[in-house]
Backbone bond lengths (Angstrom), bond angles and torsions (degrees), N, CA, C in turn:
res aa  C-N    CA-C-N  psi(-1)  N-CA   C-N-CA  omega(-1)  CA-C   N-CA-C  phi
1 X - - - 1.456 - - 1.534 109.32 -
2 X 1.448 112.68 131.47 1.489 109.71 163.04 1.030 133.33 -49.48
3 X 2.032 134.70 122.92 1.309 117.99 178.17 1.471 114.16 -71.73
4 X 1.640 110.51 136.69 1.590 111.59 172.55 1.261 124.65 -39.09
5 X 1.156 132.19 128.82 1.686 137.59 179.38 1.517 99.85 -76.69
6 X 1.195 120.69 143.98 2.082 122.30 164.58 0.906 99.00 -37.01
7 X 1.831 102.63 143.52 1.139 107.37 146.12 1.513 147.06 -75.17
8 X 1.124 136.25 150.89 1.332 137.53 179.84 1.812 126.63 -97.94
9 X 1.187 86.86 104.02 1.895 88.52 161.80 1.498 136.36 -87.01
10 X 1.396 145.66 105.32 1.240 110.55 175.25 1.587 123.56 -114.92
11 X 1.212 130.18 125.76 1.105 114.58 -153.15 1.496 120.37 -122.87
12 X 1.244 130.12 111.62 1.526 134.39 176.46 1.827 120.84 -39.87
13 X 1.221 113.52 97.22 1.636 129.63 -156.03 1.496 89.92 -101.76
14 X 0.899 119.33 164.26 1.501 161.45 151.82 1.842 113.06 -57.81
15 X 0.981 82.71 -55.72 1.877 108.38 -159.56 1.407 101.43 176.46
16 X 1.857 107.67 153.23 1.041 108.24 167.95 1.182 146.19 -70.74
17 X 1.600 93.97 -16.47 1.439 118.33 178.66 1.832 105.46 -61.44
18 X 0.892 119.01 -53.29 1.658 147.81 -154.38 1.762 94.41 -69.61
19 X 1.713 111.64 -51.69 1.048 115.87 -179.89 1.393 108.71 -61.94
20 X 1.139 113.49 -75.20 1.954 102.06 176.26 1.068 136.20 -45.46
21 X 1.769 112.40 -5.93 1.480 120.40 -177.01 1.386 107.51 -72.01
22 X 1.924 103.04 -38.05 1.518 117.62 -166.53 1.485 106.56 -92.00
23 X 1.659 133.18 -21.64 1.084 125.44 -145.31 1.697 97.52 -99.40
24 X 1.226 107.50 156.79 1.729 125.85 -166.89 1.155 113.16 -64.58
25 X 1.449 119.83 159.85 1.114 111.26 177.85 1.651 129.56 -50.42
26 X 1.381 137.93 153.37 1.792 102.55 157.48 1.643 97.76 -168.63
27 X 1.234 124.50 -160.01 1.511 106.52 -143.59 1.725 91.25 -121.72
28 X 1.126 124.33 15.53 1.576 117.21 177.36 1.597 96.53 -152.66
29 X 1.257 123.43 162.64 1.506 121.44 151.51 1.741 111.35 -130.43
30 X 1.177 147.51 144.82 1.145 142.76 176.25 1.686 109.91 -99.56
31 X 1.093 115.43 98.81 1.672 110.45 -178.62 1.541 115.68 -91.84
32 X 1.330 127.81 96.60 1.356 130.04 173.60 1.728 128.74 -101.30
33 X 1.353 115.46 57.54 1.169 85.35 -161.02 1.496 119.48 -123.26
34 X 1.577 134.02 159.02 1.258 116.41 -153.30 1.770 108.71 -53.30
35 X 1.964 88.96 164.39 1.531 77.28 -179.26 1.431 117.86 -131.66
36 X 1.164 90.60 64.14 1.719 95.57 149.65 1.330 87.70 78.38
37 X 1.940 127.29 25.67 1.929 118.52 171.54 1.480 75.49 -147.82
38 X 1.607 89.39 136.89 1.484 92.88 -177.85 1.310 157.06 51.77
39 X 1.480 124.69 -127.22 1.530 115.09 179.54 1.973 107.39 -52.30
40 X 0.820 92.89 170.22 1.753 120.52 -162.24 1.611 99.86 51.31
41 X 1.198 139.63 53.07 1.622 133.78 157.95 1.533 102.30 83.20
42 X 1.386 104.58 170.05 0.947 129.51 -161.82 2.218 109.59 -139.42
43 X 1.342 107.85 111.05 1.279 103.23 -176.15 1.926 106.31 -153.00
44 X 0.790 119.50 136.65 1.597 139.67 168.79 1.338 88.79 4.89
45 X 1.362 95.50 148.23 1.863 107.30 178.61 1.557 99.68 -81.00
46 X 0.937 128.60 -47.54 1.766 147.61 -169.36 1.746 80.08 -50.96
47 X 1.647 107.91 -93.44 1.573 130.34 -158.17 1.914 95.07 -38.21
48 X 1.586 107.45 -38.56 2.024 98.88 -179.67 1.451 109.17 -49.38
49 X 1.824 111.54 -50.99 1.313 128.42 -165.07 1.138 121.95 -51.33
50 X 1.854 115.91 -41.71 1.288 141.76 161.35 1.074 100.71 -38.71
51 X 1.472 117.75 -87.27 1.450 122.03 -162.51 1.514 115.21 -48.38
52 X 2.051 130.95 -44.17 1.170 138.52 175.76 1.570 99.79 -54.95
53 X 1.089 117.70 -43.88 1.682 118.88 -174.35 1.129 97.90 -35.97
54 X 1.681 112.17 -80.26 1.575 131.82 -159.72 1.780 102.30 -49.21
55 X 1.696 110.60 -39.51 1.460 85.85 -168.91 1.837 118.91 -76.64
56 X 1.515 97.28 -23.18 1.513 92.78 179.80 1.400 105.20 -75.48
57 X 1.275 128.30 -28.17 1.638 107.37 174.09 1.324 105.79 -63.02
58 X 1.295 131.68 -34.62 1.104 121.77 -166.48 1.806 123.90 -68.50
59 X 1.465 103.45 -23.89 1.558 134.42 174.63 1.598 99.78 -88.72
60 X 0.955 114.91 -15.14 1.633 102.89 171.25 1.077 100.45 -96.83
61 X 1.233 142.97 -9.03 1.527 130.15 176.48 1.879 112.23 -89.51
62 X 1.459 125.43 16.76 0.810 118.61 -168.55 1.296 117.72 -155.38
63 X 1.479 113.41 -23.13 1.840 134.81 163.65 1.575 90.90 -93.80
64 X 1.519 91.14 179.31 1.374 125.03 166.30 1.633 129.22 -127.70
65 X 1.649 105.12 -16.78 1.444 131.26 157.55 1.461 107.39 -117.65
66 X 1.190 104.96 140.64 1.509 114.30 164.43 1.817 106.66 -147.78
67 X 1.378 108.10 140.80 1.140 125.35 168.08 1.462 138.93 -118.34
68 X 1.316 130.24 95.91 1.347 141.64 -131.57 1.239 97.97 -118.87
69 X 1.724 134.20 122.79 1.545 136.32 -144.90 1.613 88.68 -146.71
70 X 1.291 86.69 141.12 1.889 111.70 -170.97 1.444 134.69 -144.32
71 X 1.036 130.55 -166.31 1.396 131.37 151.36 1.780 101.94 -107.81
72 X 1.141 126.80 134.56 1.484 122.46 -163.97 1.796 104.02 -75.32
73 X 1.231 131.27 1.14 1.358 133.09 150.35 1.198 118.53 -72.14
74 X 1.399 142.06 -14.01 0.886 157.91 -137.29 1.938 100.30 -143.49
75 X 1.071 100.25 -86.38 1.938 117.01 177.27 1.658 110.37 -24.41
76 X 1.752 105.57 -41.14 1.406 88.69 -156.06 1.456 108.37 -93.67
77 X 0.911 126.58 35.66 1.778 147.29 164.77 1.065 116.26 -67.08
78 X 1.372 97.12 -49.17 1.832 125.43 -173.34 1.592 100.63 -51.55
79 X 1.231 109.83 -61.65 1.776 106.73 173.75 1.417 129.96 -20.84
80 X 1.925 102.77 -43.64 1.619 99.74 -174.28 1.181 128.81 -77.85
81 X 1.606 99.50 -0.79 1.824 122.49 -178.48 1.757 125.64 -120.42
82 X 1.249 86.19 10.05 1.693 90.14 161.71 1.257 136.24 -47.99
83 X 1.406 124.16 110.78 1.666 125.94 -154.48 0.916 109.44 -63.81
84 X 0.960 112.95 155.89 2.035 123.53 173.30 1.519 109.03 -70.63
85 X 1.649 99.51 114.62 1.838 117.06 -174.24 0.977 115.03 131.55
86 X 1.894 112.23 -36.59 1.757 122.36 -165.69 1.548 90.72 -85.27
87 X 1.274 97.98 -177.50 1.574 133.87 166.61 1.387 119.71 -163.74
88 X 1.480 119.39 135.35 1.256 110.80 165.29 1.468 107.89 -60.01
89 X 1.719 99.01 131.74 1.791 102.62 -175.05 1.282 111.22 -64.07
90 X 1.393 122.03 -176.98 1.809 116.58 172.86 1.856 96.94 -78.57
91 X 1.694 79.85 152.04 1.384 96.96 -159.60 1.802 141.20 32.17
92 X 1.455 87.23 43.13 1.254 112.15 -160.62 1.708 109.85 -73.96
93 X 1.211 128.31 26.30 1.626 125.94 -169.80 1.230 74.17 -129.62
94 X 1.438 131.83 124.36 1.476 168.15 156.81 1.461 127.18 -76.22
95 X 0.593 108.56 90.83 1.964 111.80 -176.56 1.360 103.74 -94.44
96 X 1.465 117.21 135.86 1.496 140.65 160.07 1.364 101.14 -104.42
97 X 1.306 126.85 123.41 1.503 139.74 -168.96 1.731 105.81 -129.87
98 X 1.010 110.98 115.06 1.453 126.76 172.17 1.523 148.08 -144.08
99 X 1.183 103.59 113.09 2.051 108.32 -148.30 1.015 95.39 -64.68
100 X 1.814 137.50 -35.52 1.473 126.62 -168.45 1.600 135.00 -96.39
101 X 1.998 101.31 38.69 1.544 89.51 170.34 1.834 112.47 -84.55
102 X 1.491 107.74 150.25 1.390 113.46 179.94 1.490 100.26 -63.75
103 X 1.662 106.28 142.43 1.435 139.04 151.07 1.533 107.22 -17.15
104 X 1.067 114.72 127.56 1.510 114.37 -178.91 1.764 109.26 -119.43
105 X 1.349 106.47 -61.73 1.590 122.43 162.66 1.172 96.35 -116.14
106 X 1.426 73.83 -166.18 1.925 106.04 159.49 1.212 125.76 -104.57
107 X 1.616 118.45 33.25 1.633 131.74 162.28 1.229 107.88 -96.61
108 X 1.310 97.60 -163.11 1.837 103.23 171.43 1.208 118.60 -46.67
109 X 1.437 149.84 130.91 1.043 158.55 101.41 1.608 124.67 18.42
110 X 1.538 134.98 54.70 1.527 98.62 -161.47 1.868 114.58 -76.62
111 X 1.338 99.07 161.56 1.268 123.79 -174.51 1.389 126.91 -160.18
112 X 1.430 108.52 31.15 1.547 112.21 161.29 1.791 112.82 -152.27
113 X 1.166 111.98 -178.33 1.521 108.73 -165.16 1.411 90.65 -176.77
114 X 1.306 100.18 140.39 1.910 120.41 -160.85 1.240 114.66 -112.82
115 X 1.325 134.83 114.12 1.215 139.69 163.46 1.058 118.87 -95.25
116 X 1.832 135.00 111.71 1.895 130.99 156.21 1.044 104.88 -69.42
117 X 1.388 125.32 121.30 0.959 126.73 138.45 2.145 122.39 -86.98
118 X 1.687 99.74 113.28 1.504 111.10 166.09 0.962 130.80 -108.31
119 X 1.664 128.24 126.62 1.055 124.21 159.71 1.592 135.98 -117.02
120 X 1.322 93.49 -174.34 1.799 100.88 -172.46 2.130 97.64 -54.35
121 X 1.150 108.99 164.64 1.801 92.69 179.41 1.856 90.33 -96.78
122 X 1.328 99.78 137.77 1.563 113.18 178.38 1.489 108.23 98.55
123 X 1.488 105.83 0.53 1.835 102.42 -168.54 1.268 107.64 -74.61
124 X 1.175 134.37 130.41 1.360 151.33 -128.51 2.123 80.84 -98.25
125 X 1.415 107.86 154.87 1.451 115.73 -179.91 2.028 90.54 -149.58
126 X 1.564 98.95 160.63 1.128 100.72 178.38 1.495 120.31 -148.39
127 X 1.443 109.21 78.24 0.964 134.28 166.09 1.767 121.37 -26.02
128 X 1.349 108.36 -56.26 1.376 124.85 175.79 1.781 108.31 -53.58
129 X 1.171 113.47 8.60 1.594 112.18 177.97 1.306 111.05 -92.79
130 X 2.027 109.78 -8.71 1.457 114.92 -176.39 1.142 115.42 -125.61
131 X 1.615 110.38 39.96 1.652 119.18 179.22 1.519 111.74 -114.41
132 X 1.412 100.63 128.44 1.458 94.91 162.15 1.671 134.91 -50.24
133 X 1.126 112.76 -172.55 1.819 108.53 -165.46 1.418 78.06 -91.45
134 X 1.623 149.69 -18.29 1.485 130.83 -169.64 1.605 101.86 -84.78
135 X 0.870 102.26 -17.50 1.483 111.28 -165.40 1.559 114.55 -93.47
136 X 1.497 116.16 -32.37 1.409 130.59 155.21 1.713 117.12 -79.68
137 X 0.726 103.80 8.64 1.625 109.74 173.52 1.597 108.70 -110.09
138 X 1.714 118.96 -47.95 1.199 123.10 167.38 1.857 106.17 -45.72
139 X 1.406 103.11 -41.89 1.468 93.51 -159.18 1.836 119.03 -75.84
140 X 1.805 92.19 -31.00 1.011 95.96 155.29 1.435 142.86 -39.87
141 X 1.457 106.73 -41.29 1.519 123.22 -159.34 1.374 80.38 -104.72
142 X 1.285 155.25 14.54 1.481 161.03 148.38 1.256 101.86 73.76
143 X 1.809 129.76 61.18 1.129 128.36 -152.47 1.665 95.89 -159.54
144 X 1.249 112.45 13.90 1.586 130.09 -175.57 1.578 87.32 -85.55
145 X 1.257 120.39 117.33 1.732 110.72 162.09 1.714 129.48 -89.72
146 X 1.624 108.36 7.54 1.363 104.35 -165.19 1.738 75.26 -177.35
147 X 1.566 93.26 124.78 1.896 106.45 163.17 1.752 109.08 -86.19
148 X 1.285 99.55 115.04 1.837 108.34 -177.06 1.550 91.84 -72.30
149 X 0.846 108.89 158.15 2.073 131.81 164.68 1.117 111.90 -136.89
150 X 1.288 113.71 177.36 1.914 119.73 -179.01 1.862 88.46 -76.44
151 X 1.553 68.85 153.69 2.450 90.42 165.08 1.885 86.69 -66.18
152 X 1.569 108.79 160.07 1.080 141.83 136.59 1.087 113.59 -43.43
153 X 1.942 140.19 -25.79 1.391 126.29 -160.47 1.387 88.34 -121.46
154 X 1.030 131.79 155.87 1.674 153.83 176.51 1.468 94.78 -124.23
155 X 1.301 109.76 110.55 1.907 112.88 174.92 2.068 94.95 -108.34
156 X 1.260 114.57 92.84 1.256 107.79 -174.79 1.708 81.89 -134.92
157 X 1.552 87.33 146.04 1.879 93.33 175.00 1.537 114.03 -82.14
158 X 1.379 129.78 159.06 1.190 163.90 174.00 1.954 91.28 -52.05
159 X 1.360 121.67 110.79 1.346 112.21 154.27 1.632 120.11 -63.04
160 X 1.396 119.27 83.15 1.493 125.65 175.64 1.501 90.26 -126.52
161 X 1.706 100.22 160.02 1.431 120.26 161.00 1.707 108.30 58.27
162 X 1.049 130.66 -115.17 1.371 146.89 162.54 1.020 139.23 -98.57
163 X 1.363 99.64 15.33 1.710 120.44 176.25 1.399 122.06 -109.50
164 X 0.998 112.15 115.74 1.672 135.10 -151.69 1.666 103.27 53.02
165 X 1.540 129.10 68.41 1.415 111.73 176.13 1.718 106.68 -74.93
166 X 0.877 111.40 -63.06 1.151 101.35 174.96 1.707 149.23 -40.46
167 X 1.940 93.63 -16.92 1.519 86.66 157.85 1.548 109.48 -95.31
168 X 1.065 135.05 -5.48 1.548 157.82 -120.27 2.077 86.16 -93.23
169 X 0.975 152.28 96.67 1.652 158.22 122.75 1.319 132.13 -27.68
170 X 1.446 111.10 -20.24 1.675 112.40 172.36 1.268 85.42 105.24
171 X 1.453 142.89 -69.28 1.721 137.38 -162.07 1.835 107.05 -26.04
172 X 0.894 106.20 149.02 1.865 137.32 -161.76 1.230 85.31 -65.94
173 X 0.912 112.41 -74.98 2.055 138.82 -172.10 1.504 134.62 -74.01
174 X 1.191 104.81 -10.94 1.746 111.85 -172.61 1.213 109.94 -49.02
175 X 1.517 104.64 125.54 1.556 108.27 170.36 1.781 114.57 -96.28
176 X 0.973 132.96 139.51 1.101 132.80 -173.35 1.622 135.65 -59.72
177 X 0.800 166.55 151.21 1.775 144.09 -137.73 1.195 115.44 -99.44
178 X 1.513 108.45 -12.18 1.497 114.38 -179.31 1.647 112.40 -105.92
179 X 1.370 98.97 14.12 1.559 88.10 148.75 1.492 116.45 -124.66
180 X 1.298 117.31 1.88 1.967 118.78 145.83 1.248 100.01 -70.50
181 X 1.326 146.06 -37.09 1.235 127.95 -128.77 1.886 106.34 -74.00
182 X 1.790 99.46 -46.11 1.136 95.46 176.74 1.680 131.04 -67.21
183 X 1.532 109.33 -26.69 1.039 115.62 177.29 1.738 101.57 -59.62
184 X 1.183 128.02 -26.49 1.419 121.21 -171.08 1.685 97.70 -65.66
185 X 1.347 95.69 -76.07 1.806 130.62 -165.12 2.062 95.31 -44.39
186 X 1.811 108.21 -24.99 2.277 90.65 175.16 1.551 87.00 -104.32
187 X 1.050 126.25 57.56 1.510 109.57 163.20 1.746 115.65 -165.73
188 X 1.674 96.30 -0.31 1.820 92.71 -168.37 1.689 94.62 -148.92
189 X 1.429 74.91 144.58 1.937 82.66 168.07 1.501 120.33 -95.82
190 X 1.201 137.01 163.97 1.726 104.02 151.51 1.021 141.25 -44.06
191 X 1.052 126.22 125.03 1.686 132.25 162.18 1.622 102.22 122.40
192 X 1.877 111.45 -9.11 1.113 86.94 174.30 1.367 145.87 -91.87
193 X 1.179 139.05 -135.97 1.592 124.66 -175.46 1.429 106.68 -143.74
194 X 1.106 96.75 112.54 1.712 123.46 168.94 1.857 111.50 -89.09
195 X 1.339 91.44 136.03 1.425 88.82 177.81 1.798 106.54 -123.84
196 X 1.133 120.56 154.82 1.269 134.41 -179.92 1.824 124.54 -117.89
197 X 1.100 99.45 78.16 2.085 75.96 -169.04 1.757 115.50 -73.68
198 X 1.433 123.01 4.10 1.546 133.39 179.68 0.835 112.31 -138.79
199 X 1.595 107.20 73.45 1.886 121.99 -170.15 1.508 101.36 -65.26
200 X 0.898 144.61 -29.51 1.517 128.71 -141.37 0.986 131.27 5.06
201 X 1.311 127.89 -90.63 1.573 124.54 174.35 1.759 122.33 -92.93
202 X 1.349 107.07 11.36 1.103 127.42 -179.18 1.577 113.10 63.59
203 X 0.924 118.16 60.02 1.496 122.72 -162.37 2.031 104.78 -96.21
204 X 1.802 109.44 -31.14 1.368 108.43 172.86 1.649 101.18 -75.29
205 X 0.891 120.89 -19.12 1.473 115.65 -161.77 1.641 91.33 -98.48
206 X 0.904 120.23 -5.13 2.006 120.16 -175.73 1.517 81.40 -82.80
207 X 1.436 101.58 -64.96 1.822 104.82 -168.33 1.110 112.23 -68.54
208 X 1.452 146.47 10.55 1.252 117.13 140.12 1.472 108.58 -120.86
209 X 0.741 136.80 -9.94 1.955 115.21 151.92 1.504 89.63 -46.74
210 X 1.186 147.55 -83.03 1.710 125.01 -157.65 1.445 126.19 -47.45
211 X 1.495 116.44 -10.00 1.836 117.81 -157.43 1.286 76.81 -135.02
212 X 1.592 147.81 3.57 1.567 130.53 147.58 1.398 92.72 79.87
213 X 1.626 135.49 34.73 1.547 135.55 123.74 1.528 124.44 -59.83
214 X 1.024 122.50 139.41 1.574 126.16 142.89 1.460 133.35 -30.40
215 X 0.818 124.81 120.44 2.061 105.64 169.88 1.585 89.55 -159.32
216 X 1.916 86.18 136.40 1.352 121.46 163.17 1.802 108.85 -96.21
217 X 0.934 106.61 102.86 1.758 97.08 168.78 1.130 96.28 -119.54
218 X 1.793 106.83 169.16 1.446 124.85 130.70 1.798 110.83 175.86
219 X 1.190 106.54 -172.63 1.371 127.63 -141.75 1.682 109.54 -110.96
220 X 0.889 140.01 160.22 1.677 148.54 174.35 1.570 102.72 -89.99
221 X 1.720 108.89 -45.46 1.624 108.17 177.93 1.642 107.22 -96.89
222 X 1.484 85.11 136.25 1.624 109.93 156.06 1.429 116.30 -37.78
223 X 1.478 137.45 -50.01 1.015 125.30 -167.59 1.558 111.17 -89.33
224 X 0.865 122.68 -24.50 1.453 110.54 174.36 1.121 110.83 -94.31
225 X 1.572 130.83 -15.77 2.240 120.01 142.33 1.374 102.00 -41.05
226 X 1.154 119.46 -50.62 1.907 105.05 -177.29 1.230 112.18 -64.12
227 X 1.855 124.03 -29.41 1.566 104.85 -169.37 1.251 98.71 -82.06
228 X 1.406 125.54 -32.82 1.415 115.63 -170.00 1.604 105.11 -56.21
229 X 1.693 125.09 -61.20 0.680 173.63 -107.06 1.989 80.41 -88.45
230 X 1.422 97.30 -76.98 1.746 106.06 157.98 1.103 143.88 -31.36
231 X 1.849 125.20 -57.34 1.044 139.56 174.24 1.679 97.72 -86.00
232 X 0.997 132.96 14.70 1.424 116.90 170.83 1.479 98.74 -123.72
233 X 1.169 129.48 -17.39 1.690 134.76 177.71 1.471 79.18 61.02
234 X 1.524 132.00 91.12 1.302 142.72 126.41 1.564 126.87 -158.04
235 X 1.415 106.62 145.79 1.367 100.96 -170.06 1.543 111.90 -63.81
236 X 1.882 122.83 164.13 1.431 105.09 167.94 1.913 110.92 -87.35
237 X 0.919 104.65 -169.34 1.455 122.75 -165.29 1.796 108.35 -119.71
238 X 1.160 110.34 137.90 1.524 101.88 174.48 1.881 105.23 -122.02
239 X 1.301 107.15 -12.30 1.254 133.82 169.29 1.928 120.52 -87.26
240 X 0.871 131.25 144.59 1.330 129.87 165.50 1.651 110.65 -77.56
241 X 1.158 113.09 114.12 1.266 101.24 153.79 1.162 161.68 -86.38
242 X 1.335 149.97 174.93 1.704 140.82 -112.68 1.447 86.21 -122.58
243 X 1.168 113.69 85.50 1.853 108.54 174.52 1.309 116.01 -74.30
C-alpha cells in the first residue's frame, strides 16, 4: 500500500502578518516574502523592516524553526531583530547559488539569494535525513565519527526557459523545490506541520505533500490561491482547520 503523502491546507489570509497571528502552533515556518524590488510594491527600506520585524516575531511565537529568504542586501537586517529565544543556527546564512539568471545589464550578474534560517535555542534539527544507508549503519554500530549535514550553499538552477519546465506555474518568483526541500528534511519529521504565510506558487506545500509533512499555506492574492490551489489539487479554506 502507498504511504499517505501530508496533508495540505490552503488558506485565504488577510495578510501574512494576520495569518501567523491566528495560525497553530507547528514546528517550522517558511518566510518568503517579496523584498522590497519590485513585484508586491515598493516602500521605504526602514517602513519594509518594520513590517518584516512584526512578522517574524509573530512566527516566532508559534514555530520553533523559521526560515526567512532574501536578497542578501536586503536579508541581513533581519539579524538586528532576532526574537528573544532564537538564534541564528550554526552556519545558519543559506545561499541559493545559480549560474542561469538572464543578463540584465552590464554590471554584476546576480546569482545568489539568502536564506536565515532561526531557531528556538535547543530546537532539535535533523541532519540524519541527509545520510546515506553507509553512513546510517556506521552510526548505528556507533562507529559514525562525524554527523555530515547539507552545505550552506544550494547550487540549484533558476526555473527559466527549459529549466525545470515542468515544475515551472507561471509565478514571477518560484523557487524551485530543491532548495525548500532541505530546509524541510533539517528541521521536520513526518507528519509534521510547516507553515507558509507567502504561498505563491505553493512550492513549500509541493515539498511536503512529497516527504509526508503537513503544511498550512497561503497567499494575500486571489490568483496565486488558484495556482496553488491547482498544482496542489486542493480546495482553499476560508475557515481554519481542525488539526
Amino acid at each position: 500500500m502507498e504511504e499517505e503523502e501530508g496533508k495540505i491546507w490552503i488558506m485565504k489570509a488577510r495578510s501574512a502578518l494576520k495569518f501567523m497571528e491566528d495560525a497553530p502552533n507547528a514546528t517550522t515556518a517558511v518566510l518568503d516574502p517579496w523584498y522590497n524590488r519590485g513585484v508586491g510594491g515598493e516602500i521605504e527600506f526602514e517602513e519594509y523592516h518594520q513590517w518584516l520585524k512584526k512578522v517574524v516575531n509573530a512566527t516566532a511565537e508559534k514555530v520553533e524553526n523559521m526560515f526567512v529568504w532574501g536578497f542578501p542586501d536586503i536579508i541581513y537586517r533581519v539579524l538586528d531583530y532576532i526574537p528573544d529565544g532564537f538564534e541564528l543556527a550554526q552556519n545558519g546564512w543559506l545561499t541559493w547559488y545559480y549560474k542561469n539568471c538572464p543578463t540584465r545589464s552590464g554590471q554584476w550578474r546576480p546569482s545568489q539569494n539568502a536564506c536565515l534560517h532561526l531557531r528556538k535555542v535547543g530546537a532539535q534539527v535533523h541532519p540524519e535525513h541527509f545520510m546515506n544507508e553507509k553512513q546510517m549503519e556506521l552510526k548505528r554500530l556507533g562507529k559514525l565519527q562525524y554527523m555530515p549535514g547539507p552545505t550552506s550553499v544550494m547550487e540549484v538552477a533558476l526555473l527559466v526557459g527549459f529549466v525545470g519546465k515542468k515544475e515551472q506555474t507561471g509565478h514571477p518568483s518560484q523557487k524551485p523545490e530543491k532548495t525548500i526541500e532541505p530546509l524541510i528534511k533539517m528541521t521536520t519529521v513526518e507528519g509534521d506541520l510547516v507553515l507558509d504565510p507567502f504561498g505563491g506558487s505553493g512550492t513549500t506545500a509541493a515539498v511536503c505533500k512529497r516527504l509526508k509533512r503537513n503544511c498550512l499555506i497561503s497567499d494575500s492574492d486571489s490568483d496565486y490561491i488558484e495556482l496553488m490551489a491547482k498544482r496542489l489539487s486542493c480546495k482553499p479554506r476560508v475557515r481554519w482547520p481542525k488539526l
